[in-house]
C-alpha positions as CSV (number, residue, x, y, z in Angstrom):
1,X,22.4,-25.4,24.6
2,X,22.9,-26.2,20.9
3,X,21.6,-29.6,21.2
4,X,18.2,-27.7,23.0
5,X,18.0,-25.6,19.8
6,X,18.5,-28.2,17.8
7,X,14.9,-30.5,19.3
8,X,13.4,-26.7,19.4
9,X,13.7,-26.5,15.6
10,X,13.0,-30.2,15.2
11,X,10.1,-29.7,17.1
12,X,8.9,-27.0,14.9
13,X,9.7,-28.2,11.9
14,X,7.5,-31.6,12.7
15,X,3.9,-29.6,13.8
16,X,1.1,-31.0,12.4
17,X,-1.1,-29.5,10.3
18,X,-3.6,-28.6,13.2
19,X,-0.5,-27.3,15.1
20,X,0.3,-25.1,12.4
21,X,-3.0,-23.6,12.0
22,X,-3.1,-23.3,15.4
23,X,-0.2,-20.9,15.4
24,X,-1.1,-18.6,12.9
25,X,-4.4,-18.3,14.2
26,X,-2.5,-16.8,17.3
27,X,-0.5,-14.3,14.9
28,X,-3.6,-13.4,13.1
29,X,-5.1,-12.2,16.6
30,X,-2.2,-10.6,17.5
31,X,-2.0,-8.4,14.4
32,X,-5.8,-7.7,15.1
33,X,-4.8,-6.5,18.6
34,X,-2.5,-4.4,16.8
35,X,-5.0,-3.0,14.4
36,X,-7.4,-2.6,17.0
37,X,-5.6,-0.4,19.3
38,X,-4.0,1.6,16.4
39,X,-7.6,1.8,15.6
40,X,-8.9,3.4,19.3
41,X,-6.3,5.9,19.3
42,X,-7.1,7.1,15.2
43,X,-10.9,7.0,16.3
44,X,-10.3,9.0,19.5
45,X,-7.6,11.5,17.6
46,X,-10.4,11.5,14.6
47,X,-10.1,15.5,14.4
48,X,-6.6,15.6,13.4
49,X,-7.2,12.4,11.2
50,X,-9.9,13.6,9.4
51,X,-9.7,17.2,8.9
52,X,-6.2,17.5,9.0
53,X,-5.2,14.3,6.7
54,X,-8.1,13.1,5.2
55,X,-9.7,16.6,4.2
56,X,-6.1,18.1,3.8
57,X,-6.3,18.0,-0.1
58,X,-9.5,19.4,-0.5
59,X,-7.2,22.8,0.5
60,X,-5.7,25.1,-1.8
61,X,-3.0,25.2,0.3
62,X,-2.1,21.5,0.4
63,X,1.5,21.1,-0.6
64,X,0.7,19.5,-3.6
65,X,-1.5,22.5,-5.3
66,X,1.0,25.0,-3.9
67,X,4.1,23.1,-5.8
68,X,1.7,22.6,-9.2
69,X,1.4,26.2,-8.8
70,X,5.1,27.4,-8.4
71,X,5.8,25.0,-11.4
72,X,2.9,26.5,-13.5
73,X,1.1,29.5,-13.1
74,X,-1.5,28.0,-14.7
75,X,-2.1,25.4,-12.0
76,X,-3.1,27.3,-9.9
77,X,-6.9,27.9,-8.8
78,X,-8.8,29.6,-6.0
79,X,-10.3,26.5,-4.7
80,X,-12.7,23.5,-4.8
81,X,-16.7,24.2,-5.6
82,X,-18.0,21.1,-4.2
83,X,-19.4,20.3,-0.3
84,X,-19.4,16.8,1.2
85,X,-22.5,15.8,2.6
86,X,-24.0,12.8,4.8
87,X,-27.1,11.3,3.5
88,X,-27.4,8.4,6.2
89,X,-28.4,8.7,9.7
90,X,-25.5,6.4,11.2
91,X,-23.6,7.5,7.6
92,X,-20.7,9.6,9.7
93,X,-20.5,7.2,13.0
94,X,-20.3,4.1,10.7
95,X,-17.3,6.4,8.8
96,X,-16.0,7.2,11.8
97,X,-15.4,3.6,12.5
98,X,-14.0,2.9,9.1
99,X,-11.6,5.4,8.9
100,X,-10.1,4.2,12.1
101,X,-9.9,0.4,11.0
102,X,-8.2,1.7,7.8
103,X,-5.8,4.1,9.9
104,X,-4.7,1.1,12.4
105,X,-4.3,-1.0,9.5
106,X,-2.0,1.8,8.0
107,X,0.0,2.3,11.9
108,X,0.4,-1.6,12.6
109,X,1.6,-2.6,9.1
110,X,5.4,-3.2,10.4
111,X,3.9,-5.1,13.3
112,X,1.3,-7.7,10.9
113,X,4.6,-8.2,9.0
114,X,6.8,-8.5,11.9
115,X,3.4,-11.0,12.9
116,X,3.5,-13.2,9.5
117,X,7.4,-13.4,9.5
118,X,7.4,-15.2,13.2
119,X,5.4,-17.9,11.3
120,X,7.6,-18.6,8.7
121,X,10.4,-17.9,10.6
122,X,10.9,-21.6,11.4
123,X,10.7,-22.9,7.9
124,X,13.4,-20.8,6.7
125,X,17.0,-22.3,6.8
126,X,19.1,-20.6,9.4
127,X,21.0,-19.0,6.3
128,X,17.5,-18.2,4.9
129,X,16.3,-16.6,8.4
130,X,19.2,-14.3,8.2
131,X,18.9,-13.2,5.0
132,X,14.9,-12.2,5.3
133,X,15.6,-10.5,8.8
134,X,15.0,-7.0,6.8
135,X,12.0,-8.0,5.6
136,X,10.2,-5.8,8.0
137,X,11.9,-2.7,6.9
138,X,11.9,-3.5,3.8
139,X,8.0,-4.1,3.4
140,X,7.3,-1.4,6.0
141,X,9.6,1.7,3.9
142,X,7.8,0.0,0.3
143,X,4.2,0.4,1.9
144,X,4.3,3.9,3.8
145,X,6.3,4.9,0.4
146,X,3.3,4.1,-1.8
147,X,1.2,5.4,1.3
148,X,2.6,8.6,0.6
149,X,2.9,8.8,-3.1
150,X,-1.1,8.0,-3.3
151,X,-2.1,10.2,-0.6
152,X,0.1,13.5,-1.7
153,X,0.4,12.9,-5.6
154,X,-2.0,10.7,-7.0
155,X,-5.4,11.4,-4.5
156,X,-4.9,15.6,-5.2
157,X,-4.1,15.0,-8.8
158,X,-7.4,12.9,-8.9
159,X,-9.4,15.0,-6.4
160,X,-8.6,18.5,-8.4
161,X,-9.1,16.4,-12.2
162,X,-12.4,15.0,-10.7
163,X,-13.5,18.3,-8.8
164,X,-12.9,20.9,-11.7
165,X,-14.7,18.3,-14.2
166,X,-18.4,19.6,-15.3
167,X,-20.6,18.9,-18.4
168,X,-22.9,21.7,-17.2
169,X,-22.7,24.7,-15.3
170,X,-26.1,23.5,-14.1
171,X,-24.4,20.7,-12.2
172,X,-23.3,21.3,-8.5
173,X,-20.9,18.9,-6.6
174,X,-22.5,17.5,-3.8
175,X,-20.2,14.3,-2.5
176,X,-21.3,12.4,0.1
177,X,-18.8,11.4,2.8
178,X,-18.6,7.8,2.0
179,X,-17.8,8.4,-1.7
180,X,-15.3,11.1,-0.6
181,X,-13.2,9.0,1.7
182,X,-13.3,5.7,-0.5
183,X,-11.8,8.2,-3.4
184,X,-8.7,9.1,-1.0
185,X,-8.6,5.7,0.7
186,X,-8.4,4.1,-2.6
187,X,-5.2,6.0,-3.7
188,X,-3.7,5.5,-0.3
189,X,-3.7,2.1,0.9
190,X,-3.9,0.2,-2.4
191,X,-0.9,2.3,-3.7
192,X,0.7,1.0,-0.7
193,X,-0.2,-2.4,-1.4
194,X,0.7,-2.2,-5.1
195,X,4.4,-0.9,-3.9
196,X,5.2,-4.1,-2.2
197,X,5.3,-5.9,-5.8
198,X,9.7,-6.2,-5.7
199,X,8.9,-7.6,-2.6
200,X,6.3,-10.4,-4.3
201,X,9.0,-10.9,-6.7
202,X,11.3,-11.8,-4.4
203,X,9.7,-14.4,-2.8
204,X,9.0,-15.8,-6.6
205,X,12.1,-16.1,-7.2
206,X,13.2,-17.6,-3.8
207,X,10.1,-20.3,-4.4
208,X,11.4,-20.3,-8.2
209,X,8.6,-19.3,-9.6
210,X,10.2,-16.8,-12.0
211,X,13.2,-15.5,-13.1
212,X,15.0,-12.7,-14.5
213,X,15.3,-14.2,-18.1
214,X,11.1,-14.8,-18.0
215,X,10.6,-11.4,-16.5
216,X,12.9,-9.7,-19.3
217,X,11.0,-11.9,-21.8
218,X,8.0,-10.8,-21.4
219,X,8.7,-7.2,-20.3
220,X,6.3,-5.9,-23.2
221,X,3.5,-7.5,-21.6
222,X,4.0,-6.2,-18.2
223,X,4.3,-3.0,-19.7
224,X,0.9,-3.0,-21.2
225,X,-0.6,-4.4,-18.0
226,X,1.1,-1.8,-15.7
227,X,-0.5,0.7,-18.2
228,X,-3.7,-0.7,-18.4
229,X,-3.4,-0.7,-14.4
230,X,-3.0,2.6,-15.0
231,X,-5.9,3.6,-17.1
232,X,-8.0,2.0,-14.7
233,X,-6.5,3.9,-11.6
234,X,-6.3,6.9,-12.7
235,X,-8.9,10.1,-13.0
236,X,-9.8,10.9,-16.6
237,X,-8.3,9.9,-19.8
238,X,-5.2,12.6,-19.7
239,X,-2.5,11.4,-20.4
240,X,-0.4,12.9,-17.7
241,X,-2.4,11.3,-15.0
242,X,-2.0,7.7,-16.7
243,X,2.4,9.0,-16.6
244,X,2.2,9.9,-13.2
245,X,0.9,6.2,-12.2
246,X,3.3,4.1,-14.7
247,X,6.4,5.9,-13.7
248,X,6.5,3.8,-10.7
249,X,5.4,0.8,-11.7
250,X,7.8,0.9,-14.1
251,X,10.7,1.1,-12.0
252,X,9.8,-1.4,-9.0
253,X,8.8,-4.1,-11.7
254,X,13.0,-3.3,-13.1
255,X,13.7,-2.9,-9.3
256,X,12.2,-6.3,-8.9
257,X,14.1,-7.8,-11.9
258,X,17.3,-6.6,-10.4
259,X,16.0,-8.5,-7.0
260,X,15.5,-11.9,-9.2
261,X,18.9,-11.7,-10.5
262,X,20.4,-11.0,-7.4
263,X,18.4,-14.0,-5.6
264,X,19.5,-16.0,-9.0
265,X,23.1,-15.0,-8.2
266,X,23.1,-16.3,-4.4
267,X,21.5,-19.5,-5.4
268,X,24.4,-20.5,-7.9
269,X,26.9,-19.6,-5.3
270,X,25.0,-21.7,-2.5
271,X,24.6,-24.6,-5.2
């Protein structure tokens, strides 16, 4: 048995090119299987999706408004003044499509990463393959928490900054659907993307890319770029909006310099 698994990983190890591409072309269609059956279910469940989640924090009620409110009194407000309108003729089915392919990307993360580490799997050492076993987890709980922080901090922060803004009382809020769903999609998935960055570090550090003394060098400078990041991201020019965005980019980027040194660690050991 452990001279079989010993030609299985030789075998692996010694795929050609063509061999290789071959294979990850089969994980890619996998994960799009994944995506697109998460994708059926979010387009045939598109009530709850979309006016439950997705119009949730145009509410006054939404959970965010009602805990600005209980903080400060001066929160809180009777409401949005805007409507949301569809300007196209196929506008709300080709939506309807969208939000689905969005929403089964969202539902089959674990699964694409689950997908992606199979590939790899065989060019990790068996200490290696042990180690990165959490991965999954790991990526899956940074993703859905960024998921989260977007859709029920930043996106209502936003939304409410955005919807109470006016240069003229003249002016009435008409949104159309596509712009309205980009907004909320924006602070969802790419807030879950940006949380994977301890996780990008990690693998840096593994491929010695970085280190902890470089990142600790030039701390200063990711500083300025995470706030920069979060001028961009954010609403308006307040500054409490551009706080609520650094905060935690701040503290994955020192999370991620405690990863480095703790890869840094097991590497002098090993060596």
């Amino acid at each position: 048995m452990a001279l079989d698994q010993t030609e299985t990983d030789s075998d692996e190890k010694n795929m050609s090119f063509f061999d290789h591409i071959s294979e990850l072309r089969g994980h890619i269609i996998r994960s799009l299987i994944a995506i697109v059956l998460c994708g059926i279910l979010a387009f045939v469940y598109h009530e709850f999706i979309i006016d439950t989640v997705l119009f949730g924090p145009r509410s006054q009620n939404f959970i965010t408004y009602r805990w600005m409110c209980s903080i400060n009194k001066n929160a809180c407000f009777e409401g949005f003044n805007f409507t949301i309108v569809n300007l196209d003729v196929t506008g709300q089915f080709i939506m309807h499509i969208k939000i689905a392919f969005v929403t089964g990307i969202i539902v089959a993360f674990p699964y694409i990463i689950y997908e992606f580490w199979k590939f790899f799997k065989p060019a990790l050492k068996p200490s290696e393959q042990k180690q990165t076993t959490g991965i999954i987890f790991v990526s899956s709980i940074l993703f859905m928490s960024g998921v989260l922080f977007g859709y029920f901090l930043l996106a209502p922060v936003s939304l409410l900054f955005m919807a109470t803004y006016s240069i003229s009382d003249q002016i009435a809020n008409s949104w159309t659907i596509q712009s309205y769903m980009s907004f909320v999609t924006m602070f969802t998935v790419a807030t879950g993307v940006i949380f994977e960055l301890p996780l990008v570090m990690y693998f840096l550090a593994k491929l010695g890319l970085t280190n902890s003394a470089l990142l600790k060098k030039y701390r200063r400078y990711a500083i300025l770029i995470i706030v920069i990041i979060a001028a961009v991201v954010s609403p308006g020019p307040d500054v409490g909006s551009q706080i609520l965005v650094s905060i935690p980019l701040l503290i994955l980027y020192e999370v991620g310099v405690l990863i480095t040194k703790r890869v840094e660690k097991k590497a002098a050991k090993e060596s």
